[in-house]
N, C-alpha and C positions, 0 to 999 in steps of 0.2 A: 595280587594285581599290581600290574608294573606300569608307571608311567614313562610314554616316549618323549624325550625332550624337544620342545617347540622351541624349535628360535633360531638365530642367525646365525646359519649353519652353511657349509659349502654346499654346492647342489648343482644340476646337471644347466648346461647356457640356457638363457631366456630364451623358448624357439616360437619361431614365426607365431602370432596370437593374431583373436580378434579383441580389441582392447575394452575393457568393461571397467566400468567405475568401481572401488572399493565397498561403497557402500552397499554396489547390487551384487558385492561376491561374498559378504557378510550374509547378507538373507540370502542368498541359493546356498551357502558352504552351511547354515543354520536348517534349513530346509532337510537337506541329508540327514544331519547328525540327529535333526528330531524325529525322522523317517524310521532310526534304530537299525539303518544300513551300514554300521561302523565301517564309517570311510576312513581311509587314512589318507597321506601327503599325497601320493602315487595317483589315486586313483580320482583325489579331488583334483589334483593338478591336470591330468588327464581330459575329466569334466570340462572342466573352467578353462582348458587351453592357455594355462600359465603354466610358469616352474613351481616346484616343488617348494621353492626356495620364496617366494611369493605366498605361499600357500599356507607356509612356516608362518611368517609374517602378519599375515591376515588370522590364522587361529592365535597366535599370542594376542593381537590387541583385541580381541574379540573375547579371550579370558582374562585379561588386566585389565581394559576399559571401560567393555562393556559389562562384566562381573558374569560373564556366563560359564556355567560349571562343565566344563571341555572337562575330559578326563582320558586316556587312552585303553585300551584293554588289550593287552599284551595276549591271550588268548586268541582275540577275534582278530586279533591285526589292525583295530579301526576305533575310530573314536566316538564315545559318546557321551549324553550328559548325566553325569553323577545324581542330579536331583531335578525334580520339573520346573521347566522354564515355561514358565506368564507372560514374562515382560519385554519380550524380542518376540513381536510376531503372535503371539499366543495370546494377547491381552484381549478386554473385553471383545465382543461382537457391537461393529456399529447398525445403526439403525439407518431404517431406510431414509427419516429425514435427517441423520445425521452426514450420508454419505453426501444427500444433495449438497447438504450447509457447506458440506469440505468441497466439494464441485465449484460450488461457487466460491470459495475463496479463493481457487485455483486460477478461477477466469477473472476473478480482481487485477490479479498480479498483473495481468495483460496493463492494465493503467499506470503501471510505472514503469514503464520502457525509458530507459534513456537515463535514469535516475541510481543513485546507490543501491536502494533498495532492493530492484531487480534480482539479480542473480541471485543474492542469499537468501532472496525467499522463493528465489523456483530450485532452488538447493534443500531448504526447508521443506518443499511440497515435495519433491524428489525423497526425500530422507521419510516424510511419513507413510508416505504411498506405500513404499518398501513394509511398510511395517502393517498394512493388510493382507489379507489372506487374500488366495485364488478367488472367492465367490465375491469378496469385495470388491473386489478387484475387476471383476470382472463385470460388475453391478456399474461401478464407478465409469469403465467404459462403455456401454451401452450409452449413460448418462450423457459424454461428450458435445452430444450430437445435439439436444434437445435444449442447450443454453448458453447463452452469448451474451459478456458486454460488449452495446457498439458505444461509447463514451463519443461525446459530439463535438468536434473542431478539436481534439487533443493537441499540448500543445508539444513540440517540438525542443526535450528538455536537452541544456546541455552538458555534459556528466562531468566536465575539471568545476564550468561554473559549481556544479549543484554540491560537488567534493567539496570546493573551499566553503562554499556555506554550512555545511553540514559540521565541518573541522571544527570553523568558528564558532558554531553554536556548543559543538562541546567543549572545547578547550576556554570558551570566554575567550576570544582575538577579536580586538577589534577589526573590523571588515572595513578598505579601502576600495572605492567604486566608481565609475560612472555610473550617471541612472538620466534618463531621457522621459519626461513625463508625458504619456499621451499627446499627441499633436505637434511637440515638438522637436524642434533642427535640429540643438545641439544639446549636448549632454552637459552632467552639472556634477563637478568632483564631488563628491562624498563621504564621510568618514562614520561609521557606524557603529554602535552594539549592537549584534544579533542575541532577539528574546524567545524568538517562535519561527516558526515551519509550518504554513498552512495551505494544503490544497483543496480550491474551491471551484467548481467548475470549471476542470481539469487546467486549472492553471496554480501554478508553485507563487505565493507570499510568502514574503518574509517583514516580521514584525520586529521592528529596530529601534534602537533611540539614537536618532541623527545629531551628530555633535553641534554641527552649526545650525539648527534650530531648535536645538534644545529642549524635544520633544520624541516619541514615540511616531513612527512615520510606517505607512505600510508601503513596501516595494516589490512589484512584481518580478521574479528571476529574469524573466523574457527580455525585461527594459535595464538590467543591470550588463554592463560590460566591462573588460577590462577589471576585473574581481581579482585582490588579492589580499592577503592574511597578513598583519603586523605582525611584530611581536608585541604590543601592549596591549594588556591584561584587562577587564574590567570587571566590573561587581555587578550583578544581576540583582535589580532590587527583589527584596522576596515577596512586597504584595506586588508583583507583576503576576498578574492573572490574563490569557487569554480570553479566554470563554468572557471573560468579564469587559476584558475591552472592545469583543466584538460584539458584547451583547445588544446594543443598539445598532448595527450596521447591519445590509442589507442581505451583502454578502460578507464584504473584507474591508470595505472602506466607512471607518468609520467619524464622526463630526462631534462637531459641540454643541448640538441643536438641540431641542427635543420636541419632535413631531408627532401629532395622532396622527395619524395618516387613516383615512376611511376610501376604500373605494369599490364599485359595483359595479358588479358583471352581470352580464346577460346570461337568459338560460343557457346557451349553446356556450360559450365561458363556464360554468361552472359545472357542466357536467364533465368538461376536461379537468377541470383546476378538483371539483371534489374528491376528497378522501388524500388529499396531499395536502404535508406538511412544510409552507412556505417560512414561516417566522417562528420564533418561541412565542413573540407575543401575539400569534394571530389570535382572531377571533373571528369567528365566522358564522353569519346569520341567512337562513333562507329565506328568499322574500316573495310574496305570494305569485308572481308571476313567473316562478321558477326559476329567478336568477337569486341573488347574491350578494351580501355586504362584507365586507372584511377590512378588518379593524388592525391597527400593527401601531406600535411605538416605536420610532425609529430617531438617530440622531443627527440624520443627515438625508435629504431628499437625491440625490446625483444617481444614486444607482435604482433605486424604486422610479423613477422618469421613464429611466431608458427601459423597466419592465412594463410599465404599463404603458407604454408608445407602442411596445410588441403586441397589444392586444389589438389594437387598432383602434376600431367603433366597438368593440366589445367590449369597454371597460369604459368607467367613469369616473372621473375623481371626483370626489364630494370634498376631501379636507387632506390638506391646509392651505391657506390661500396661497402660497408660495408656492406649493408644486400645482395648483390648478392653473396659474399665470404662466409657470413655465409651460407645463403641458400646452396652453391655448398659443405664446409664440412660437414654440415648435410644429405647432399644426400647421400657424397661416404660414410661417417658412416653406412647410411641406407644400401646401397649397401652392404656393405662388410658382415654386418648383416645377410642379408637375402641369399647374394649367397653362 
């Protein structure tokens, strides 16, 4: 048995094609060769409406990279695989709630529009898809149609910003900025270390230690402009812990407080709010008239207000007298408003 030389060789011009990505001519040109239809250059190039020379191209890296045992058979005219291949295409069988799980990672992706993330991971989903079979595949399609994220008010990310925070966060640069805090006109130079990358109801944070206040400050991407990367370097402390600096905030804004926070809902409240997971520290008690208590630790009252304002009449603060006073001026303000 003789093998034909694969590689970059002369070959007949590139003619008219319809253009396919590499990856999807790796699983079709694998598809043949595991068919036992010993294809050779001529006829896959043919197939695939590439050159020969293409063809060459695509089976070497497919026997040097991907380790697949391409062999030629000088007899048959056409190539196949010396021993069986598992791990291109052939590997396990997924399950039916395994296909779902991968469905919905798919329609994740849809929530990072605009961001780095994007492309290499619908390149990612592209790359494993290929690596199901027809039945899966065609499971997986079917599936399409039957689920959707609608994520609510998404925010409008912008890709150089979200690129230089992203640089900075790995390379350690300190981050130069404007940043405008809610409510206000004009923006406030800034100089930062970036520590963290967090999205919370689809909005982009970033958790920093601001030089000129000498503290750990959270800044939403939305309200940062005019973003640009130093060249000086910093030290990331190593007990900086996320999960641990937002463990008492609400969402992302965290305080130096620390508050029980108790507050009750009505039945019609709680048959929306049951079986969701609001806080780590909730706690939650049924009360005989089919509504509700729910208990939280939190370290800053500013963003628990503006949730429980969204209840309306359907919620009640019981604790702590600080957000009960708030809550009760922002009522009469409402009041006065509207009567």
């Amino acid at each position: 048995m003789q093998s034909e030389k694969v590689g970059l060789v002369g070959g007949s011009p590139e003619p008219v094609q319809v253009r396919r990505g590499p990856l999807e001519r790796y699983w079709r040109i694998h598809d043949v060769i595991a068919s036992g239809k010993f294809p050779n250059c001529s006829t896959l190039a043919a197939q695939f409406e590439v050159s020969e020379k293409t063809v060459r191209r695509d089976l070497d890296y497919m026997r040097d990279h991907l380790e697949l045992p391409i062999e030629y058979d000088a007899a048959r005219h056409g190539f196949f695989y010396s021993k069986p291949v598992d791990g291109f295409g052939g590997g396990p069988k997924l399950t039916e709630a395994e296909l779902f799980s991968f469905l919905v990672a798919h329609k994740a992706i849809a929530q990072y529009q605009g961001t780095p993330f994007h492309q290499p991971l619908q390149m990612a989903f592209a790359k494993l898809t290929r690596s199901l079979d027809q039945q899966e595949r065609y499971c997986l399609d079917n599936m399409e149609s039957v689920l959707s994220f609608r994520p609510f008010a998404p925010e409008d990310a912008d890709a150089d910003r979200f690129l230089a925070v992203s640089r900075a966060l790995q390379e350690r640069l300190v981050l130069s900025f404007d940043y405008r805090k809610p409510g206000q006109r004009e923006a406030e130079e800034r100089r930062a270390h970036p520590y963290h990358l967090t999205c919370c109801d689809n909005r982009w944070y970033l958790l920093a230690h601001d030089e000129g206040r000498n503290a750990v400050r959270t800044f939403a991407l939305c309200r940062m402009a005019r973003v640009s990367l130093t060249v000086q370097k910093f030290v990331k402390p190593i007990d900086f812990d996320p999960n641990k600096r937002l463990l008492g905030s609400w969402t992302v804004m965290a305080g130096d407080g620390d508050y029980n926070v108790v507050i009750e809902f009505d039945a019609w409240a709680t048959d929306i709010m049951r079986g969701r997971h609001w806080h780590a520290s909730q706690e939650v008690t049924e009360l005989p008239d089919g509504g509700s208590r729910v208990r939280m630790r939190l370290s800053t009252v500013d963003e628990i207000e503006r949730w429980a304002l969204s209840w309306g009449t359907h919620a009640h603060v019981v604790e702590p007298k600080e957000l009960r006073e708030r809550m009760a001026r922002t009522s009469q303000a409402l009041a006065a408003r509207y009567l």
